[in-house]
C-alpha positions as CSV (number, residue, x, y, z in Angstrom):
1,X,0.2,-29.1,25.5
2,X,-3.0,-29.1,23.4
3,X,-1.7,-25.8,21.8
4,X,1.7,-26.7,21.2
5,X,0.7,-30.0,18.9
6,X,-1.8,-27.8,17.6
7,X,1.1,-25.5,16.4
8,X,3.5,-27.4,15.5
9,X,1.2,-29.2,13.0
10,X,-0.6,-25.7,11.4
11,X,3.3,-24.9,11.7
12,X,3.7,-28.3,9.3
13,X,0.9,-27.6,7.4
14,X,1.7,-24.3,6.0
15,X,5.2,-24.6,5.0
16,X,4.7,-28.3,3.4
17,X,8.1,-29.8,5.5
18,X,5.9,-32.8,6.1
19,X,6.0,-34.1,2.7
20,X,9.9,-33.7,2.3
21,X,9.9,-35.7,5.8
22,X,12.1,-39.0,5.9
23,X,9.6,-42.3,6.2
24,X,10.1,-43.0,9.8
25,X,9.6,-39.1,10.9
26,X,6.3,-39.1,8.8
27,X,4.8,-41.9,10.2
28,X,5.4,-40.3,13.7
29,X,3.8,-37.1,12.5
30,X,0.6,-39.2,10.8
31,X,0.4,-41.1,14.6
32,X,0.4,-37.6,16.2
33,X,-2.1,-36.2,13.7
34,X,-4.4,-38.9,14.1
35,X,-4.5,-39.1,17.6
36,X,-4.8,-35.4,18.3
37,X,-7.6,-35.0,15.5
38,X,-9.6,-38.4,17.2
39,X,-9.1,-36.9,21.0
40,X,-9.9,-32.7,20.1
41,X,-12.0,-32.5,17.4
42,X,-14.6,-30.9,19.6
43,X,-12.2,-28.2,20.6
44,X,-11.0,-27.2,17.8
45,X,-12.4,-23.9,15.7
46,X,-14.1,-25.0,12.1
47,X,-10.7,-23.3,10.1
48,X,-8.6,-25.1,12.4
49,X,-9.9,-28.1,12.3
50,X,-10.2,-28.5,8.4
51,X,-6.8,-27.4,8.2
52,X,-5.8,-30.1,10.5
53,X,-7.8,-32.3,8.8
54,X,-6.3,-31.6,5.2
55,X,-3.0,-32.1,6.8
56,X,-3.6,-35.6,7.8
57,X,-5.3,-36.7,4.7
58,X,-2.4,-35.9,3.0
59,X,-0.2,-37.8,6.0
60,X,-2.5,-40.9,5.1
61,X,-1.7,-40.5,1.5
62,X,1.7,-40.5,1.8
63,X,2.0,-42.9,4.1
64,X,-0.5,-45.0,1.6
65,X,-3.0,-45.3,4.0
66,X,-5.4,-45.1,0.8
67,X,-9.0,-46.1,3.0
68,X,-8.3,-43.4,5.8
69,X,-7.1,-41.0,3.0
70,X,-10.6,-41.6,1.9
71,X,-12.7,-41.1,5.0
72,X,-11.4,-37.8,5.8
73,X,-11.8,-36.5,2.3
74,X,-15.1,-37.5,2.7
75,X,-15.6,-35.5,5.9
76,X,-14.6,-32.8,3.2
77,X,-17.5,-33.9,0.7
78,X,-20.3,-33.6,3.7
79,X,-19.6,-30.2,4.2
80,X,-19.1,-29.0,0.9
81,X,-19.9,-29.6,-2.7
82,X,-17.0,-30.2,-5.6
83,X,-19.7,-28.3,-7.8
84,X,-19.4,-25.5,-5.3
85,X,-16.0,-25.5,-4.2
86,X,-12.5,-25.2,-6.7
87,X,-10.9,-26.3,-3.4
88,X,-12.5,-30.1,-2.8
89,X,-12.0,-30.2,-6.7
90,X,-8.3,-29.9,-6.0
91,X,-8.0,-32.3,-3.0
92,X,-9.9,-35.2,-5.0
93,X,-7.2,-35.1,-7.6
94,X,-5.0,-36.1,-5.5
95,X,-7.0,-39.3,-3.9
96,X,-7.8,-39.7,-8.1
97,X,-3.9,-39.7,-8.8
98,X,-3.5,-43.4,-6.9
99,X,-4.8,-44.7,-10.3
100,X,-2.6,-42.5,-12.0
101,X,-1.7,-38.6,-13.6
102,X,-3.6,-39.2,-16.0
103,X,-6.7,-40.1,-14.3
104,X,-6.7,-37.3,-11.8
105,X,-5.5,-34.8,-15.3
106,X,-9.3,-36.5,-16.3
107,X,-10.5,-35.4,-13.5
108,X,-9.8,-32.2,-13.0
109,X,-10.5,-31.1,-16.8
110,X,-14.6,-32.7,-15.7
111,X,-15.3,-31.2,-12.8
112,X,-13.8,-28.0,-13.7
113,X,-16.4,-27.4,-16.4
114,X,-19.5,-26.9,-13.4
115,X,-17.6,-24.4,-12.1
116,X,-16.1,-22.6,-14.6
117,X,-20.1,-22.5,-15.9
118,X,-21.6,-21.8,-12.8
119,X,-19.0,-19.3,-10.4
120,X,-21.1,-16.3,-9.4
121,X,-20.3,-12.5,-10.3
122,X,-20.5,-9.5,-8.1
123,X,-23.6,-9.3,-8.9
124,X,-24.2,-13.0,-7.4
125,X,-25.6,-13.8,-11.0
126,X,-23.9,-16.9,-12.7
127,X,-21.4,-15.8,-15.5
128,X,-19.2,-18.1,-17.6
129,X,-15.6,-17.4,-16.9
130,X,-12.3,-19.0,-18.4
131,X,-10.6,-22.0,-17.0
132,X,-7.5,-20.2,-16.2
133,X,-9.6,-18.3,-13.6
134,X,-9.4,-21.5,-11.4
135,X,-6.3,-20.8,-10.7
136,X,-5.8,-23.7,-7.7
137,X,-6.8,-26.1,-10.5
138,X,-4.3,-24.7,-13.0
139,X,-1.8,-24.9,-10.4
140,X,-2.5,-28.2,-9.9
141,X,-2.5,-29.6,-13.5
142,X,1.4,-28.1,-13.6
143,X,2.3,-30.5,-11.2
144,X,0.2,-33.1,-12.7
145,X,1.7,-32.4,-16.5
146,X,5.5,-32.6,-14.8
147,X,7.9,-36.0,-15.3
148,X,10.6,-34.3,-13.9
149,X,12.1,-31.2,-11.9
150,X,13.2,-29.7,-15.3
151,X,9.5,-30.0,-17.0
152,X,8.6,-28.8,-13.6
153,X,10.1,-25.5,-13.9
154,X,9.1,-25.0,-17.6
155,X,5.6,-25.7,-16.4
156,X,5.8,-23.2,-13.7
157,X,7.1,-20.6,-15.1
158,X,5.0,-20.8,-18.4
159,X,2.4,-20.4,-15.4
160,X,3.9,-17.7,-13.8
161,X,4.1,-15.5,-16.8
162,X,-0.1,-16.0,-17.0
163,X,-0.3,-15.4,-13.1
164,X,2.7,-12.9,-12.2
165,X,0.8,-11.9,-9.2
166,X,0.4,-15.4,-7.9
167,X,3.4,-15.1,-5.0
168,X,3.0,-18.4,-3.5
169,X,4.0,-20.0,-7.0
170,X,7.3,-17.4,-7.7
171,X,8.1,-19.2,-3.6
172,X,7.5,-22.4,-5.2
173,X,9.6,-21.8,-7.8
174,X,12.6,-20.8,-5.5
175,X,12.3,-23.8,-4.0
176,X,13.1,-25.7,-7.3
177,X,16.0,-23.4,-8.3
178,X,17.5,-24.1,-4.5
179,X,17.4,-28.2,-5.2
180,X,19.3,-27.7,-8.3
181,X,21.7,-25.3,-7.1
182,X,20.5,-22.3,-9.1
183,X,20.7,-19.8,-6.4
184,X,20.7,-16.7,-8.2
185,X,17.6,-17.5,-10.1
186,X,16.3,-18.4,-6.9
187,X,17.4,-15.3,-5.4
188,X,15.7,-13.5,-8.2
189,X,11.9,-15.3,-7.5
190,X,12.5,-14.5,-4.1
191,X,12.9,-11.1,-4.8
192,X,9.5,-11.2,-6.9
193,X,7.7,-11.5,-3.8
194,X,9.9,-9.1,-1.8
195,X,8.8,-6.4,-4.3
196,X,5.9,-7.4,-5.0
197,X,4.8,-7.7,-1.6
198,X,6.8,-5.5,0.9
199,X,5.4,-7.0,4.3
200,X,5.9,-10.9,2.7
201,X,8.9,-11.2,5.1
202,X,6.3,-10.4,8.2
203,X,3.5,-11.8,6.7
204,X,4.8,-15.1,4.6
205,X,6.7,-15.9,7.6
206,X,9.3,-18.9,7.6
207,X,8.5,-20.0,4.3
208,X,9.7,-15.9,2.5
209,X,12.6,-16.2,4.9
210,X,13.6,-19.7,5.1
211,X,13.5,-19.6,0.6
212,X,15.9,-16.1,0.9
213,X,18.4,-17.3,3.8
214,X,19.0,-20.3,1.7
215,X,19.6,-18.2,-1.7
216,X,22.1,-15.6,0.0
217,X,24.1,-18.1,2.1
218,X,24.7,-20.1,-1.4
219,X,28.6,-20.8,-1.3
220,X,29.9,-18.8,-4.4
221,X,26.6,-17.7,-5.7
222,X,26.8,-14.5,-7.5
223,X,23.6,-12.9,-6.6
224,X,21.1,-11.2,-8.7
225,X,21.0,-7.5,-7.4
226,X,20.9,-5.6,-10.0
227,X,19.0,-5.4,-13.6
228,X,22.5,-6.3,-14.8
229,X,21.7,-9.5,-13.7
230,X,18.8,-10.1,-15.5
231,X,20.6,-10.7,-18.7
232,X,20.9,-14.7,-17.2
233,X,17.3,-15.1,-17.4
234,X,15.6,-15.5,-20.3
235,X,11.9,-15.3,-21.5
236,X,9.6,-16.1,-18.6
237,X,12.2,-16.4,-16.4
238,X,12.9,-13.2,-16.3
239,X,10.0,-12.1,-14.8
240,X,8.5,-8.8,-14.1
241,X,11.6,-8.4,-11.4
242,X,13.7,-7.6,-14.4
243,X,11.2,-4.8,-15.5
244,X,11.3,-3.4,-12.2
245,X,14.5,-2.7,-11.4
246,X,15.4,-1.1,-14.9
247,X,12.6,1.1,-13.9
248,X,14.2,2.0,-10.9
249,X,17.9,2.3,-12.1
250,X,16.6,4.3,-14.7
251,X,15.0,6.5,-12.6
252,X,11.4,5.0,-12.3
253,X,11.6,5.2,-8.9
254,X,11.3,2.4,-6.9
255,X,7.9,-0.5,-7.0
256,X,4.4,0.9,-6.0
């Protein structure tokens, strides 16, 4: 029993269904969370239980339980430092955002400046490095700098074409293109980490497969499958998917 919850909530966890949950569902899920957290703590492997952990602070926040929200991201701050760690940075903005975007846009843009001064080299010698190398705080401020879906997009694919590697973010981007019915595009993102990744089907799990199923069983979607249908994406958009398959149909041979 212990392992199924367990499951079924890293299962929650890493595909991010509990935030597109309906109000009554998410409450059950933050009860659950809560009480296995409280009763197995002990049990529970360091990795699994900070990932459990980040799962329910993010259950009390959207269930606006703002003081709980609170206690377990400070069960965060006693083990590690926001100086330190890009990651704690990340997961304060969004306890910072209650007061507003702004605030937690503040936020980010202060404490990044430690880290950006102060994140060690191979060499384990501190070296200055470029706030776009914080790349979970970058990814953050999109969402922060988006009023809508559309802005959204823009944002993320102005992103994108700084981070093409970044395959979590093209999945991301799927996403969006599925909720407006934009299939083919979303078909096309898909296939950025397809290529780009040839065991993300294996290794991404539901998430890679879920995004794909949903682009190819769009009714009267004319997927992208060849560079000929690149020509509907335009700057950013079209990605270095686009690049790749001339290469191939060209006779480049097929993505190393």
């Amino acid at each position: 029993m212990l392992e199924q919850v367990k499951e079924r909530l890293l299962l929650l966890f890493r595909t991010g269904k509990y935030a597109q949950l309906a109000p009554e569902d998410l409450e059950k899920v933050y009860q659950v969370s809560k009480t296995f957290l409280r009763l197995n703590e002990s049990r529970l492997a360091p990795l699994e239980y900070y990932t459990l952990l980040e799962l329910h602070y993010f259950l009390c926040l959207l269930t606006t339980r703002d003081t709980e929200a609170k206690t377990a991201l400070d069960r965060f701050s006693d083990k590690f430092e926001a100086k330190d760690s890009e990651k704690l940075v990340v997961l304060k903005s969004y306890y910072v955002e209650i007061l507003g975007k702004k605030d937690a846009l503040e936020y980010l843009e202060k404490a990044a400046v430690p880290l950006i001064q102060t994140r060690p080299s191979l060499t384990a010698e501190p070296v200055q490095h470029h706030e776009k190398d914080l790349r979970q705080i970058e990814k953050r401020k999109v969402a922060l700098k988006s009023d809508s879906r559309a802005s959204y997009i823009k944002n993320l694919l102005e992103y994108i074409n700084d981070t093409p590697l970044d395959y979590e973010s093209w999945m991301e981007l799927a996403e969006q293109y599925v909720a407006l019915g934009e299939y083919e595009k979303a078909y096309d993102c898909v296939q950025e980490v397809l290529v780009g990744v040839p065991a993300a089907g294996a290794a991404a799990g539901d998430e890679v497969l879920h995004a794909r199923d949903r682009a190819l069983r769009a009714p009267h979607a004319q997927l992208v499958r060849s560079a000929g249908g690149c020509e509907r994406l335009k700057g950013p958009e079209a990605g270095s998917y686009c690049q790749k398959q001339a290469g191939a149909n060209s006779g480049g041979g097929p993505h190393k």
